[in-house]
C-alpha positions in Angstrom: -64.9 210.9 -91.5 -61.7 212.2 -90.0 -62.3 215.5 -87.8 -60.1 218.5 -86.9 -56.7 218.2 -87.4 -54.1 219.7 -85.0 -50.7 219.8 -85.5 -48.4 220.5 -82.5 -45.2 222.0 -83.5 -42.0 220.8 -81.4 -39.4 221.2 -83.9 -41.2 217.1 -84.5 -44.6 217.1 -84.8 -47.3 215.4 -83.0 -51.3 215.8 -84.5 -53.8 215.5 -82.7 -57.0 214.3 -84.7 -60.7 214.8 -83.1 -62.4 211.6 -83.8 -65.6 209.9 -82.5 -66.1 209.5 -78.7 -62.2 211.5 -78.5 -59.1 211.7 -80.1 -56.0 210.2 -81.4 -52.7 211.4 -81.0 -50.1 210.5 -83.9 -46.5 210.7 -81.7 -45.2 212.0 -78.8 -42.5 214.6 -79.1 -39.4 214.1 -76.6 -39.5 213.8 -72.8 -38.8 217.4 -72.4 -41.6 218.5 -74.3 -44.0 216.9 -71.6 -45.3 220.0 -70.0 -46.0 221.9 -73.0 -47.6 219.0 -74.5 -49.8 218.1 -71.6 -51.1 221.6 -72.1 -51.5 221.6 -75.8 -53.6 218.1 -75.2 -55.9 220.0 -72.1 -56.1 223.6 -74.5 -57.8 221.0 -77.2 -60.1 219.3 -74.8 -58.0 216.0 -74.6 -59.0 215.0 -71.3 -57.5 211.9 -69.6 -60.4 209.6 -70.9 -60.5 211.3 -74.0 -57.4 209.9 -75.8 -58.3 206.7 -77.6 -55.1 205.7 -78.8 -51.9 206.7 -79.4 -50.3 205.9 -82.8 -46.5 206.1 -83.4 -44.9 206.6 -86.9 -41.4 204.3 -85.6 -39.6 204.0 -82.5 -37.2 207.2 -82.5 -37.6 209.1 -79.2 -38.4 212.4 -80.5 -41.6 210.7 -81.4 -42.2 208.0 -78.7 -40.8 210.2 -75.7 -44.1 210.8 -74.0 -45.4 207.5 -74.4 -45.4 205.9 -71.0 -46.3 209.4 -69.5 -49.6 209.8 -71.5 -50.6 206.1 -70.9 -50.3 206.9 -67.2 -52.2 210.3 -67.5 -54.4 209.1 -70.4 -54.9 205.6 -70.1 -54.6 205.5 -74.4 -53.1 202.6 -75.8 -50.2 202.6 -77.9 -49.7 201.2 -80.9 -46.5 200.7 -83.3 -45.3 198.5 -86.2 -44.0 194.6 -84.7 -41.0 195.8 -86.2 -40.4 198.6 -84.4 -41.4 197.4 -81.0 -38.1 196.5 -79.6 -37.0 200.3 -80.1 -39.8 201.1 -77.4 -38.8 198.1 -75.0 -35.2 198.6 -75.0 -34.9 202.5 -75.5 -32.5 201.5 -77.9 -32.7 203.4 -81.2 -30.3 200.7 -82.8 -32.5 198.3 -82.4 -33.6 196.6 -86.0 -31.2 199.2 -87.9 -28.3 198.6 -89.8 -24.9 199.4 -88.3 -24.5 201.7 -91.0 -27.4 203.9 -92.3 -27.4 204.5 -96.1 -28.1 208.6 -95.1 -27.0 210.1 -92.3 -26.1 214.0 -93.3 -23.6 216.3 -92.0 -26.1 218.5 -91.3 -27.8 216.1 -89.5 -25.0 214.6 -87.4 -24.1 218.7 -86.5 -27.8 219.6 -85.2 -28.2 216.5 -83.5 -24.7 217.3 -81.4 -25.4 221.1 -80.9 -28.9 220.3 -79.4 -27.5 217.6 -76.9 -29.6 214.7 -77.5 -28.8 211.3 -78.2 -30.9 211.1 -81.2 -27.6 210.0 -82.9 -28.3 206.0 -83.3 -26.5 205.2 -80.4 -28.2 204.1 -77.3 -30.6 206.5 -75.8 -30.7 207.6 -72.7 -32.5 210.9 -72.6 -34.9 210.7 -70.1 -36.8 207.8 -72.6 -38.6 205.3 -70.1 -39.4 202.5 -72.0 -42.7 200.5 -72.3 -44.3 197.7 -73.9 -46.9 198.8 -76.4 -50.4 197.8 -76.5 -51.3 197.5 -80.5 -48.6 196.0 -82.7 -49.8 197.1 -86.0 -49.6 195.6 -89.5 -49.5 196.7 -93.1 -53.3 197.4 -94.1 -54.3 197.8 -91.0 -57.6 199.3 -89.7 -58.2 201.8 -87.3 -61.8 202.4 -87.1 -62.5 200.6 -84.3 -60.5 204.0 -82.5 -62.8 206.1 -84.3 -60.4 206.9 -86.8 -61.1 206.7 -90.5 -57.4 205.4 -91.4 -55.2 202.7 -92.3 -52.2 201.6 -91.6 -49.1 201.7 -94.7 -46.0 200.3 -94.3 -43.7 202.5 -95.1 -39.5 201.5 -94.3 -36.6 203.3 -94.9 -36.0 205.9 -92.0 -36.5 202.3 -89.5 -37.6 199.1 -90.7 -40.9 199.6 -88.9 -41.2 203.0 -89.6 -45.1 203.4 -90.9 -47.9 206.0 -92.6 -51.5 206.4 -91.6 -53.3 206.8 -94.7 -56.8 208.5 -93.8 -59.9 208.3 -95.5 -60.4 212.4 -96.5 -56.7 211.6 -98.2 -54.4 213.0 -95.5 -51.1 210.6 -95.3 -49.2 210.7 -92.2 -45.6 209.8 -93.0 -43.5 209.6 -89.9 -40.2 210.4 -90.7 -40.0 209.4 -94.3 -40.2 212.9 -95.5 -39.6 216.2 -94.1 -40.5 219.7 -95.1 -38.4 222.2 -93.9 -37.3 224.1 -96.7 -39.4 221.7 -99.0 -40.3 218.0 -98.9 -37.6 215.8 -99.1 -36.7 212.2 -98.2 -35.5 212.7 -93.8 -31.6 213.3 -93.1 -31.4 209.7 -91.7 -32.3 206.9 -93.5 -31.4 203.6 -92.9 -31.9 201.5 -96.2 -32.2 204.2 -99.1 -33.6 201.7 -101.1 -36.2 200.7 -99.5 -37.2 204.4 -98.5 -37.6 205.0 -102.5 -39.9 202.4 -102.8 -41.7 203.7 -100.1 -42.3 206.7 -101.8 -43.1 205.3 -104.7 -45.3 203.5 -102.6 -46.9 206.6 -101.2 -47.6 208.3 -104.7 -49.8 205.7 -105.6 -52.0 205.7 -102.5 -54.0 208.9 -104.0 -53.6 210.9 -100.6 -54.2 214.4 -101.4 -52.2 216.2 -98.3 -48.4 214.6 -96.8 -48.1 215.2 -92.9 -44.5 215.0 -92.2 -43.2 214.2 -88.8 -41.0 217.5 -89.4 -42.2 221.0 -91.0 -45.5 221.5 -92.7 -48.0 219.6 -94.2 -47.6 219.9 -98.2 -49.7 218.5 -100.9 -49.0 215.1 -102.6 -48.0 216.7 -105.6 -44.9 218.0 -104.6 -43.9 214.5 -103.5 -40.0 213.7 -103.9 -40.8 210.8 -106.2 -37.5 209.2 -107.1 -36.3 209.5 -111.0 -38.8 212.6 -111.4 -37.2 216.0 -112.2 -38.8 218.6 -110.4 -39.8 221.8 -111.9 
């Protein structure tokens, strides 16, 4: 069974999922959202034995930015796709990417320079501290021995490692595949376009029933951007 569900809204979102003996926390949110996501963790109960593992959707550091902190404070593993991992290690958001990304929006580019990060493929400083992780996760892979009724999907496009957690009540955690901010739709940055279609493809036949995107709300599987489909 997979318990309560939280999601913790940064702009990126991070969910935190009660399971047995604790939790587990799906990404991290950037370095400057520590505080408020320290207290977000403590409000829920999430004590610093409490956390059983942390699970990142890819390397990007508006996901992995809290990473090292919360092993420190939490003493969770982390855990992230082999090919994914040198992101984490280097800081480098480059790293595995191609040197030019199929999709990569003007609207993108512009929020990403208003805001001041460096979230704009180059190398990343912003406050990241690197780390090495724990758990280097593979396609099909379990996660009940965390207490967490999931797998592990492989899902590529946005990064090469870039990954869903498929849970057993039929809640799919997609990273940064998808967004959903004025409705789902494949992210703003995506690296190989095709394989990002065949991840979705690969995604509407897993029989989830609810899409967790790593920006905007959760939406139901229905309303999936399946490539070649007209919508409504």
């Amino acid at each position: 069974m997979v318990g309560r569900i939280r999601r913790i809204d940064f702009g990126v979102n991070c969910y935190l999922i009660d399971v047995e003996g604790g939790y587990v926390l799906i990404d991290t949110s950037f370095p400057n959202k520590r505080d408020k996501l320290d207290a977000e963790l403590a409000e829920a109960g999430c004590g610093p034995d409490n956390l059983r593992l942390i699970v990142l959707t890819h390397g990007d550091v508006d996901h992995a930015g809290n990473c090292a902190h919360l092993r420190s404070t939490h003493h969770a593993p982390i855990a992230i796709h082999r090919q994914d991992a040198e992101m984490v290690r280097s800081g480098d958001m480059t790293a595995g990417r191609t040197d030019k990304p199929d999709r990569h929006t003007l609207a993108f580019r512009f929020l990403t320079w208003a805001s001041g990060l460096l979230y704009k493929i180059t190398k990343t400083g912003a406050n990241f501290e690197a780390f090495e992780p724990d758990v280097l996760l593979e396609d099909e892979q379990d996660l009940s021995a965390y207490g967490l009724d999931a797998r592990i999907v492989h899902l590529p496009g946005h990064s090469s490692g870039s990954i869903g957690i498929l849970a057993g009540d039929g809640g799919l955690f997609c990273g940064d595949l998808l967004v959903n901010v004025m409705r789902p739709s494949l992210h703003y940055y995506i690296d190989d376009l095709a394989q990002a279609h065949e991840s979705i493809r690969k995604l509407s036949g897993l029989g989830a029933e609810t899409v967790y995107p790593g920006h905007g709300k959760p939406f139901p599987s229905s309303d999936l951007p399946i490539p070649g489909r007209r919508s409504g």
